[in-house]
C-alpha positions as CSV (number, residue, x, y, z in Angstrom):
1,X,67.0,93.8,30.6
2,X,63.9,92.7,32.5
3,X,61.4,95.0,34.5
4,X,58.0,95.4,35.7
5,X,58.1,97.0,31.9
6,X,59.3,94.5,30.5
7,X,59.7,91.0,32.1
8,X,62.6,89.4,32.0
9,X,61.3,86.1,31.4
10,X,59.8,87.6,28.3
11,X,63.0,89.2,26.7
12,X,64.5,85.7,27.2
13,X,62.5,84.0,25.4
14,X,63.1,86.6,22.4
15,X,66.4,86.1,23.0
16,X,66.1,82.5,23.2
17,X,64.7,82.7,19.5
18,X,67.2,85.5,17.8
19,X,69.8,83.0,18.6
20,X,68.2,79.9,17.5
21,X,67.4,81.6,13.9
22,X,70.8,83.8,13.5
23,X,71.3,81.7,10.3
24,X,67.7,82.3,8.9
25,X,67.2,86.0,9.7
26,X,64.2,85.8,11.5
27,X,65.4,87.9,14.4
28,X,62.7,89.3,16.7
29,X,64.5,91.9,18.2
30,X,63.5,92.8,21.5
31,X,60.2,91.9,23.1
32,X,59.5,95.4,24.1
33,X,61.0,97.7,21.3
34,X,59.8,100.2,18.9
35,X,56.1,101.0,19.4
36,X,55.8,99.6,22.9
37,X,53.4,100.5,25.3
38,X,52.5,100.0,28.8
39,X,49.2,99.6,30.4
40,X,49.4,99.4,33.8
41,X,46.0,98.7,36.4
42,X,44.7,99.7,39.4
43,X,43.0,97.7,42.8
44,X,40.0,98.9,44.2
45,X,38.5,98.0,47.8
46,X,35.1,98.8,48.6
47,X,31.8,98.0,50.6
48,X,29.1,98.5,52.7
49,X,29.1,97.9,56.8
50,X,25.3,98.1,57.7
51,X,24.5,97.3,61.5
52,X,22.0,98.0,64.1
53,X,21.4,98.3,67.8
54,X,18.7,97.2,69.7
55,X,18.0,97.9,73.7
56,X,15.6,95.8,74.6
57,X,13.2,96.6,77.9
58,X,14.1,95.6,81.0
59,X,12.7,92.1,82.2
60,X,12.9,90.7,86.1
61,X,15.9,93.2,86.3
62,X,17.7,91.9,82.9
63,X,19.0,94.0,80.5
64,X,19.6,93.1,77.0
65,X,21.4,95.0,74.0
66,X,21.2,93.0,70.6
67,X,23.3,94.2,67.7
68,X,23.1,93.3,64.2
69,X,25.5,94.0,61.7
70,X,26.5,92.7,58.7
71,X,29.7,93.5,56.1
72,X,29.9,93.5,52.3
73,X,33.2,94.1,50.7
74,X,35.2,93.3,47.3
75,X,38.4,93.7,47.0
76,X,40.3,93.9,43.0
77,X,43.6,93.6,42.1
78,X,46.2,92.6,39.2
79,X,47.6,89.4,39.5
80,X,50.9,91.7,40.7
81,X,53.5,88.9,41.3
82,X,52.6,85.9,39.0
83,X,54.2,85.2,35.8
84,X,52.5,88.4,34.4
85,X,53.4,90.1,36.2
86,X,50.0,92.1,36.1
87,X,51.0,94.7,33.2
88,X,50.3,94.7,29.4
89,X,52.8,95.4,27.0
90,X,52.5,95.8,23.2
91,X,55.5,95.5,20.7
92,X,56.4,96.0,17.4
93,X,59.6,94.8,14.9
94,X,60.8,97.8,13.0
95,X,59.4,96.8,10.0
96,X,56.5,94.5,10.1
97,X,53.2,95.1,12.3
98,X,54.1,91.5,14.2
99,X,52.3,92.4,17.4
100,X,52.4,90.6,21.0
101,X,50.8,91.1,24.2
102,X,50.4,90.2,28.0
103,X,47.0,90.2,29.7
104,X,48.0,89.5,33.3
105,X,43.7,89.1,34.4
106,X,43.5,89.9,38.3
107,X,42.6,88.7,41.8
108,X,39.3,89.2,43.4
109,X,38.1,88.9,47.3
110,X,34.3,88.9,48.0
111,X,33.5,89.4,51.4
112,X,30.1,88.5,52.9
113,X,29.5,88.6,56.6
114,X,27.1,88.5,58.6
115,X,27.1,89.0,62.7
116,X,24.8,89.1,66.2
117,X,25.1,89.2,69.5
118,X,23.2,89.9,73.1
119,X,25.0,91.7,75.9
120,X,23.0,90.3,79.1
121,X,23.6,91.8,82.1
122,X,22.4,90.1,85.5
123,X,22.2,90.2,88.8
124,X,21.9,93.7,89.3
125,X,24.8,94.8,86.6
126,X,27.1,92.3,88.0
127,X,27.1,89.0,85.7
128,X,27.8,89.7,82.1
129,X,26.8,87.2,79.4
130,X,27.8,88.1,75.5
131,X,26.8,85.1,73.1
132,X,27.5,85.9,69.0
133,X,27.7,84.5,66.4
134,X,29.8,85.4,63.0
135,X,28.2,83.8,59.5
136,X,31.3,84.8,56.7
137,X,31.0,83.7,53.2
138,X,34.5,84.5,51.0
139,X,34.7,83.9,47.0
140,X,37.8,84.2,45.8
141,X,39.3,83.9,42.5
142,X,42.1,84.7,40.0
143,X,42.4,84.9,36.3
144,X,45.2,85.3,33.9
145,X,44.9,85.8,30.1
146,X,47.4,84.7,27.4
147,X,50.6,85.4,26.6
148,X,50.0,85.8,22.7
149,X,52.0,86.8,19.8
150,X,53.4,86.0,16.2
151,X,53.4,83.0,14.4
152,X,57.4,82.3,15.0
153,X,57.3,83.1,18.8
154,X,58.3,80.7,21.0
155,X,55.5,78.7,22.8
156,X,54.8,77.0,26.1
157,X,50.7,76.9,26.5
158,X,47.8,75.2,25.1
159,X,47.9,77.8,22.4
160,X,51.9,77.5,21.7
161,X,53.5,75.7,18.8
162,X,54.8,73.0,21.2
163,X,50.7,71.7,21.4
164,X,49.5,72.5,18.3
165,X,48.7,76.1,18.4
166,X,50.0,78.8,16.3
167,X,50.9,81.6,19.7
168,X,53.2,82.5,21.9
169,X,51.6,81.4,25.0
170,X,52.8,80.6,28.0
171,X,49.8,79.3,30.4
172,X,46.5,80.0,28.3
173,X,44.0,81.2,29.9
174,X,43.5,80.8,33.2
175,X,41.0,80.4,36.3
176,X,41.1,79.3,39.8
177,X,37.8,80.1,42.2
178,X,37.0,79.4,45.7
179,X,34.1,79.5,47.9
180,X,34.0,79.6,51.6
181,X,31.4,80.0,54.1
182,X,32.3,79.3,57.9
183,X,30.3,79.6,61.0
184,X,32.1,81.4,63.7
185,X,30.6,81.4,67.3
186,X,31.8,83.0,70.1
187,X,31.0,83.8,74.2
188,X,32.2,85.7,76.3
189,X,31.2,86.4,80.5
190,X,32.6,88.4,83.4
191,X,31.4,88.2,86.9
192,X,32.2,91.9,88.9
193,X,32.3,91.2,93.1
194,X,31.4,94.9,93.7
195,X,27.9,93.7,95.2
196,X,29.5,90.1,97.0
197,X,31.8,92.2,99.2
198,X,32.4,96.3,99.2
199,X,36.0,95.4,99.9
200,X,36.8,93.5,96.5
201,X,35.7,96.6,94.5
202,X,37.6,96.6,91.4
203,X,37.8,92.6,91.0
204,X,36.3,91.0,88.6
205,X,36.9,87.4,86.6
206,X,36.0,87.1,82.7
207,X,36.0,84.2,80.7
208,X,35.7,83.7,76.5
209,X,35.9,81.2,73.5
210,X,35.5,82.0,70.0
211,X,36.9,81.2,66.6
212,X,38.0,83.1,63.5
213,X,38.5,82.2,60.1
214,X,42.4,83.0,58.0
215,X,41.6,82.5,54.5
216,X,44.5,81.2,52.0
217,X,45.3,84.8,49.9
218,X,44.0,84.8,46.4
219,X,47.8,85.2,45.2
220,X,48.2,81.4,46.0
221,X,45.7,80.4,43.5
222,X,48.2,80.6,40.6
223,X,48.9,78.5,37.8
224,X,51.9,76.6,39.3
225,X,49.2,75.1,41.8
226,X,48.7,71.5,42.1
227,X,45.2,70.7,43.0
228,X,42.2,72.7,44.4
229,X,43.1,76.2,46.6
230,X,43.3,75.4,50.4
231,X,39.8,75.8,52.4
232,X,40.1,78.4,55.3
233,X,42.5,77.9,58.6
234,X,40.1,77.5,61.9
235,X,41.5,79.1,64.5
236,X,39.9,78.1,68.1
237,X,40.1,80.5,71.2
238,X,40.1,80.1,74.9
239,X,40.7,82.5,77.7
240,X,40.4,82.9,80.8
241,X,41.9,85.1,83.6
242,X,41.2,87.8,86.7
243,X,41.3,91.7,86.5
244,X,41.4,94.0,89.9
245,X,41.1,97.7,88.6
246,X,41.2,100.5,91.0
247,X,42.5,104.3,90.6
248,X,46.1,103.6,91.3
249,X,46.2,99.6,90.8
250,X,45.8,97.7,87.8
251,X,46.6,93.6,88.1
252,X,45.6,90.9,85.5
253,X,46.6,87.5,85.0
254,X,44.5,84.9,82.4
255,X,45.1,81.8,80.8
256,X,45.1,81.3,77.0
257,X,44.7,78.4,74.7
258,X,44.8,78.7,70.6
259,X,44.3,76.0,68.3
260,X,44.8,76.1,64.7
261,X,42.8,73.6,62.5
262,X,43.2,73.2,58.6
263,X,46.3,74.7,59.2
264,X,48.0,76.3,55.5
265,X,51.1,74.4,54.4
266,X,53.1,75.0,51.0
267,X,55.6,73.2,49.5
268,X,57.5,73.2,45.3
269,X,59.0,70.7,43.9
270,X,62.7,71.5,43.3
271,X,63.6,69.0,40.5
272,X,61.9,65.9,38.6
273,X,58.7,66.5,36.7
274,X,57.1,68.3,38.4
275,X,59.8,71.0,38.8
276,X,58.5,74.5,39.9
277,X,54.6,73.1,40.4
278,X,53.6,74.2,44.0
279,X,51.2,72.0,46.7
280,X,48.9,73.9,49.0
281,X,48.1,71.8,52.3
282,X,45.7,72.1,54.6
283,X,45.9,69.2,56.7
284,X,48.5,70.7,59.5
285,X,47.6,71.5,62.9
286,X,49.4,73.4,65.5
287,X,48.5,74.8,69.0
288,X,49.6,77.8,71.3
289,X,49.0,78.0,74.9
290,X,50.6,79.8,78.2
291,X,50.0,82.3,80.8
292,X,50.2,86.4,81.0
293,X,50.0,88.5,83.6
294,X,50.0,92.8,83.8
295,X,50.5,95.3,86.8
296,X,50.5,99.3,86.4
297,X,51.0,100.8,89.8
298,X,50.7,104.5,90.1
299,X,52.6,105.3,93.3
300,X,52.4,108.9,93.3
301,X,50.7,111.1,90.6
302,X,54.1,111.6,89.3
303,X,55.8,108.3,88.9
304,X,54.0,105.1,88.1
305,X,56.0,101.4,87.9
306,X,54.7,99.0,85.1
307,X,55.5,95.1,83.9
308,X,54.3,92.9,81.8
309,X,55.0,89.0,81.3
310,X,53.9,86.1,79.3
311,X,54.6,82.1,78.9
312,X,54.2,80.6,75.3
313,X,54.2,77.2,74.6
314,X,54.2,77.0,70.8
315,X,53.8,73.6,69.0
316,X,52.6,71.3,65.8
317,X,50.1,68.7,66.9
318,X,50.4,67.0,63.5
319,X,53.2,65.9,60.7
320,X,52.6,68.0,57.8
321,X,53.9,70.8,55.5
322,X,54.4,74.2,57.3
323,X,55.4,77.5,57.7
324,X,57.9,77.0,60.0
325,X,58.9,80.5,60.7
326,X,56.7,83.0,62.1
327,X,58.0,85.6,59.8
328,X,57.2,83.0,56.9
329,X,60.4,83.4,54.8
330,X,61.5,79.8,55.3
331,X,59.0,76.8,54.3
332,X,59.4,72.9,55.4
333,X,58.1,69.8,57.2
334,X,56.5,70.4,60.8
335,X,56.7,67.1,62.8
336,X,54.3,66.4,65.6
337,X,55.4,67.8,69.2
338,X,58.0,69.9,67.7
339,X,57.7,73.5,68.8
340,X,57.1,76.5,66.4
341,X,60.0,77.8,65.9
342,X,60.9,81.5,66.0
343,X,58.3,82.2,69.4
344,X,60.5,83.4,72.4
345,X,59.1,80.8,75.4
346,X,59.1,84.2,78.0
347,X,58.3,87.7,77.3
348,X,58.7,90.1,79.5
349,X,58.3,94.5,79.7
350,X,59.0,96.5,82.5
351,X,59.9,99.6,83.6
352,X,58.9,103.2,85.5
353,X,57.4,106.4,83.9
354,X,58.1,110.2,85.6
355,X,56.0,112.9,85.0
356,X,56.3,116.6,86.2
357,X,54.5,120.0,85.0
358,X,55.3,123.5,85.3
359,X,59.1,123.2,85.9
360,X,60.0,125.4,83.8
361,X,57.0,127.3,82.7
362,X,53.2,127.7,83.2
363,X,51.5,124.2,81.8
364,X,54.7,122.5,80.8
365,X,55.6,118.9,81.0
366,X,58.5,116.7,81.3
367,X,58.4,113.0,80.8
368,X,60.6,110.4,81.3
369,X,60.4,106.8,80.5
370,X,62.6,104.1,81.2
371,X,61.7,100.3,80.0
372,X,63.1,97.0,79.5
373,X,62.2,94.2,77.2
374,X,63.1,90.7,78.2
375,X,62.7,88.2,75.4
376,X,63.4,84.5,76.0
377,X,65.0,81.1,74.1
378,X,63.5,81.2,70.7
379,X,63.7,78.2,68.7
380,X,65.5,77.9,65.4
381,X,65.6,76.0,61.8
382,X,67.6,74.0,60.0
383,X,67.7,72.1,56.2
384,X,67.5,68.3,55.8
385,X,69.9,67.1,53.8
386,X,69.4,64.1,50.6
387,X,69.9,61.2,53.3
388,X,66.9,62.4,55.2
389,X,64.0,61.2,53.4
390,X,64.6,57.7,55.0
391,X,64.0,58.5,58.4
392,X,61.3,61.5,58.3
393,X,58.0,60.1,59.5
394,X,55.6,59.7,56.8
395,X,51.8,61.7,56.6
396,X,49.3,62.0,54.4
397,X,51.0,64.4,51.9
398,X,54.1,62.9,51.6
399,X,54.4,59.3,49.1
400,X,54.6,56.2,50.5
401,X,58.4,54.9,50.9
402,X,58.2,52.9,47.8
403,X,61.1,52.4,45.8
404,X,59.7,50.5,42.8
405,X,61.0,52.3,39.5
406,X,63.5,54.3,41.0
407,X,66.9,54.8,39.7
408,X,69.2,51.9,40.8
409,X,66.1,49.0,41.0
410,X,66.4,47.5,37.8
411,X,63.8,46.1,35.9
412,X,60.7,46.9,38.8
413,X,57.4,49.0,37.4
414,X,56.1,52.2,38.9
415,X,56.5,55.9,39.4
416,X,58.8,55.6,42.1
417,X,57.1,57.3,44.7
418,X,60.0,57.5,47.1
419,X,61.5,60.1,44.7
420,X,58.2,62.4,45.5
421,X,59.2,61.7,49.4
422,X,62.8,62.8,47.9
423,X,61.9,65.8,46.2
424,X,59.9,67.2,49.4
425,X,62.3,66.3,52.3
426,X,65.7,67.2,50.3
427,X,66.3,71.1,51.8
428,X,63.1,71.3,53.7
429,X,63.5,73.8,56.6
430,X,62.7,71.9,60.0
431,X,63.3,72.5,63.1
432,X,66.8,72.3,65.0
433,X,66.5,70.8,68.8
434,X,70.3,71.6,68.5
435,X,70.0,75.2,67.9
436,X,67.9,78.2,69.1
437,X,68.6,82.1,70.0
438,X,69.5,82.8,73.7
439,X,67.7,85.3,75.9
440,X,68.5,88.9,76.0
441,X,66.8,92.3,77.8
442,X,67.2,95.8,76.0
443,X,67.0,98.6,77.6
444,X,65.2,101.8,76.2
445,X,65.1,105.5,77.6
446,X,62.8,108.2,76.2
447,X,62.3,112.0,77.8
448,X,59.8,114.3,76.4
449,X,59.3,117.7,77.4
450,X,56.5,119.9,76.0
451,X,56.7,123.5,76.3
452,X,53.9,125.8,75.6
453,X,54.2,129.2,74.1
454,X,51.5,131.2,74.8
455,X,53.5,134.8,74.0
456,X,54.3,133.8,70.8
457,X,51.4,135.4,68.3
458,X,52.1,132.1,65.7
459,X,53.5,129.0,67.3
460,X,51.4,127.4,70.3
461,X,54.0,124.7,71.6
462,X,57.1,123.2,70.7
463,X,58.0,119.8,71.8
464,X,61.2,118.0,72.4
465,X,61.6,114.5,72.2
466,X,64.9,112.5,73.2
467,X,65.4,108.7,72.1
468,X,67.3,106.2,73.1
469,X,67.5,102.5,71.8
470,X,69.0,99.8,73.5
471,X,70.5,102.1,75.7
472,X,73.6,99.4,76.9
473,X,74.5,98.3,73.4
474,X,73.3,94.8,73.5
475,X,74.5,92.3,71.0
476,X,71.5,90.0,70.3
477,X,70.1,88.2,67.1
478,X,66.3,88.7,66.2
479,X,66.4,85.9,63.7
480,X,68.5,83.0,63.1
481,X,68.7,80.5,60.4
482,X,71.7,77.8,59.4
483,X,71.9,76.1,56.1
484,X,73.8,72.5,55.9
485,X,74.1,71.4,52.6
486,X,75.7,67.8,51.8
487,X,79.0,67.1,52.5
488,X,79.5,65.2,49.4
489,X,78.0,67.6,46.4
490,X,77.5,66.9,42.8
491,X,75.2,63.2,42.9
492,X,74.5,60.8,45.1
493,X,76.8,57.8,44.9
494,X,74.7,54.7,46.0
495,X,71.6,53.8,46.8
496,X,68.2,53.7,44.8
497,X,68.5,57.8,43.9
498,X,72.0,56.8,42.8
499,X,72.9,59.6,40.2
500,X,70.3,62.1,41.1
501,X,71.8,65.4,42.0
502,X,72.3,65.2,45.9
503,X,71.3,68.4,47.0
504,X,68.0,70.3,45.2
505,X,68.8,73.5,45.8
506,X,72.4,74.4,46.1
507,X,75.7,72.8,46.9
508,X,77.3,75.2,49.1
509,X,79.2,75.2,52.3
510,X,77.2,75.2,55.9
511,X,76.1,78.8,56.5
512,X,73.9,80.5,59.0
513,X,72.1,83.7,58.1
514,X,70.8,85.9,61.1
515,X,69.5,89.4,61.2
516,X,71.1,91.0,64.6
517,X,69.3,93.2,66.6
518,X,69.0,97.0,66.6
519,X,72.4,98.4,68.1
520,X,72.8,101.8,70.6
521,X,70.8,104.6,68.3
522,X,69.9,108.0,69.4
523,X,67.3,109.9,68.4
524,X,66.1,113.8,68.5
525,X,63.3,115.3,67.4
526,X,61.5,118.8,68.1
527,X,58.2,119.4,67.1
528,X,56.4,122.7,66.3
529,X,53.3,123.1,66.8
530,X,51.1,126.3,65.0
């Protein structure tokens, strides 16, 4: 049976063998036997974070504060989820010294990164001016080793029987590197009205832009890949807003705008042959954008009201491969305009917060806390059926709609690149302007009450905490996903895929799979403090 010990793709290709040579008596036995070992590895992060602060004498009333800094970091790892699963194993048959191994290599991150910026105050403390500016430099890479072994093992590499060789070897060895190095600015300035008007103490407007840099992780880099690793997602940032802070009052509202460049897409072929090779994108774009606002008012120094909300506009500003779930477990085709699915449009928490001391004794305190979270219409996903590849709009990753060589076209030349367009629509996840997640609030309630103990020699405090989730049992979904497979299963009947199976990953009845929210739960805790 396989395990991190003792893969099972490895025991069935053993097994795979004994069968194949019953009559002959060269039986393998198992993979990982008599004489096994295991080797297993460790990752290491580590680095260096120099930086350095400079106040700079004041000049016609200006003050500046420069800080340098800088980051050096590397981060090591086995190649823990590829094909080898990132252990070694050694084996033996019980009477021969027939040996075979698994060097599973590694992943490694360097970081190199490199920052300053100027604090500028004006106008006697009142206009603030940050400029920056982020250099980072990344070099990834992963390496695997062989699979190697006896003479009569079965083969699959460069090294295997099947090219040549005279190993069991599944990949050969293998390398993937990349180097990036983006330039990252970013601003940032606030105005404070305390010296325009006395009366608007408290108010002040800020405004900022920067970007930041998501690097494709070094897991991705595998030997499944088709072409180069993806260059680094640029993420843009905008916002703007107003803050009026006093010592009872706190309002904020701003304005936010994110845009996503280079954006990472991922998609594996199903069938055909180029069955179980993955293509890493990077040609999507997408953007997010809305309003938020916040309010904590502290109406007596007991009870204070609070509330939160925010408007997201979530959507892809380009056809492309995508993630198309925000928790990532689903992958498909983003069109251009459709929103990102799985990003409630409103968001919403509210509530009020009661505090009292010495009720019952000297220094005590009981808290009480009751909140709301509104969540809005998220937007959901769906799987495109075999039919679907006629009428998906076509982009740079996708073949042109070409049907020459293709099943059913007799006697015309070609690859038939409308079976690539095929292979990538049949089952991609997409999203459904039919479906979606409806709106819901839960309610919470939490009361704390600490109690000192100042006669006990030992114990200092003890503290009680009561928990309540979702206090009026609301039945709501976090997550929603439906699967429609073909009606008609087995092949498709006409046509120029005529033959080819008509579904690449299943042929199963509609479903939808949803994760439901958390129901009524109570909890109670107690504390002790020594």
């Amino acid at each position: 049976m396989g395990s991190k010990y003792c893969p099972q793709t490895l025991a069935n290709e053993y097994a795979a063998y004994d069968a194949a040579n019953a009559a002959t008596g060269a039986n393998l036995v198992a993979p990982c036997g008599l004489n096994d070992q295991v080797i297993g590895y460790t990752s290491d992060t580590y680095g260096i974070r120099p930086r350095v602060t400079i106040i700079a004498p004041e000049i016609f009333g200006i003050d500046n504060t420069i800080k340098l800094g800088a980051l050096i970091a590397k981060e090591t790892a086995p190649a823990i989820g590829s094909p080898l699963e990132g252990y070694t194993y050694f084996g033996a048959q019980p009477n021969s010294s027939n040996l075979f191994g698994v060097q599973s290599g590694g992943v490694e991150r360097e970081i190199y990164q490199g920052y300053m910026q100027d604090k500028i105050d004006l106008l006697d403390n009142t206009l603030h001016v940050t400029p920056g500016l982020t250099i980072e430099g990344t070099h990834s890479s992963m390496v695997s080793g062989d699979i190697f072994g006896s003479l009569n093992s079965p083969f699959y590499g460069p090294n295997g029987l099947a090219n040549g060789g005279t190993e069991l070897d599944q990949y050969g060895f293998y390398k993937a590197t990349k180097w990036d190095r983006e330039y990252l600015p970013f601003f940032n300035v606030s105005y404070d009205f305390d010296q325009v008007l006395p009366a608007l103490k408290g108010l002040s407007a800020y405004g900022s832009f920067g970007d930041s840099a998501l690097f494709a992780p070094v897991g991705d880099f595998g030997p499944n890949r088709i072409g180069p690793p993806p260059y680094a997602s640029i993420v843009h940032m905008y916002e703007g807003g107003i803050k009026y802070n006093t010592s009872n009052l706190l309002l904020s509202a701003d304005y936010f705008y994110q845009k996503i460049d280079r954006d990472f897409g991922f998609f594996e072929f199903q069938s055909g042959p180029q069955n179980g090779l993955e293509e890493y994108s990077n040609f999507g774009r997408r953007e997010t954008k809305g309003v938020e606002a916040n309010v904590i008012w502290q109406i007596t120094p007991r009870l204070q009201l609070f509330g939160n909300m925010s408007h997201n506009l979530a959507k892809y500003l380009t056809n492309g491969f995508a993630f198309v779930t925000v928790a990532e477990d689903q992958y498909g085709v983003a069109f251009k305009g459709a929103p990102v699915t799985g990003i409630p449009d409103w968001l919403s928490n509210f509530g009020a917060d009661y505090t009292i001391k010495s009720t019952l004794v000297d220094a005590d305190a009981l808290d009480i806390r009751f909140a709301g979270t509104y969540t809005g219409h998220q937007n959901t996903t769906y799987d495109l059926g075999p039919e679907d590849y006629l009428t998906v709009p076509n982009f740079t990753a996708l073949a042109p709609l070409n049907f020459n060589g293709c099943p059913g076209n007799p006697g015309t030349t070609g690859s038939c690149l409308a079976y690539t367009r095929y292979n990538q629509i049949t089952g991609a996840t997409v999203y459904d302007p039919h479906g979606g997640i409806n709106p819901f609030v839960v309610f919470s309630l939490d009361m704390n009450y600490l109690m000192p103990t100042p006669q006990l020699p030992v114990l200092k405090s003890v503290n009680f905490d009561l928990n309540i989730q979702n206090l009026f049992d609301q039945r709501y979904f976090q997550y929603f996903y439906k699967q429609i497979s073909p009606s008609a299963c087995g092949t498709i009947k006409s046509g120029p895929f005529a033959g080819l199976p008509a579904n690449n990953y299943s042929c199963t009845p509609e479903y939808g799979d949803a994760i439901p929210g958390q129901p009524f739960s109570v909890f109670f805790t107690v504390t002790a403090r020594f």
